[in-house]
N, C-alpha and C positions, 0 to 999 in steps of 0.2 A: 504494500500500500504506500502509495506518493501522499506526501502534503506540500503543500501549493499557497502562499500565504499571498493572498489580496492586498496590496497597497493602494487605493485611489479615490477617485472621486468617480460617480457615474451623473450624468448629464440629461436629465430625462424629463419629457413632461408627465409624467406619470408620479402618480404620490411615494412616498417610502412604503406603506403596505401595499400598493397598487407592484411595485418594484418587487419585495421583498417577496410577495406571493410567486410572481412570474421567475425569480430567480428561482426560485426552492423547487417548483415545478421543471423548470429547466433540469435543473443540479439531478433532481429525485429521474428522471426520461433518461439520463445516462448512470444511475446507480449509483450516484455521486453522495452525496453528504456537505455540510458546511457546518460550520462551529463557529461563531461568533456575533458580533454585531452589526446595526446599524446603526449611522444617525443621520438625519436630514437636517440638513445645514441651512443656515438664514443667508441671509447679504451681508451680515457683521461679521461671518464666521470667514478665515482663513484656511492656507493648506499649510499651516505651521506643521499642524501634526505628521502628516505627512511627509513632507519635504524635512521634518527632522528626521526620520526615520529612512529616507534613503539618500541623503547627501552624506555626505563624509562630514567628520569633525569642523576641519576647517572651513568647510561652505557654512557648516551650520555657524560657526564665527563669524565669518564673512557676514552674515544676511544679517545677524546679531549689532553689527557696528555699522551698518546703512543707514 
């Protein structure tokens, strides 16, 4: 068994549960599984979270002193 860790944003006109049902459906048609979370993000919210999580140290310093 593979694990496959999601980092991003999904772009959608569709709500989080409108999303979240259609992924799980997807996920469940190829005998898949998922483990974790969502969150549906405002206009205030950034991709800090993300972009810490895959940039390196020093990018993450970089964006830090901008």
């Amino acid at each position: 068994m593979n694990t496959i860790r999601i980092i991003g944003n999904v772009y959608t006109t569709v709500s989080e549960d409108e999303f979240t049902d259609a992924f799980i459906e997807w996920l469940e048609s190829k005998g898949w599984s998922f483990f974790g979370r969502t969150a549906e993000l405002g206009d205030e919210d950034d991709d800090g979270e993300i972009l810490d999580g895959i940039l390196s140290e020093e990018a993450v310093k970089d964006r830090e002193t901008e």
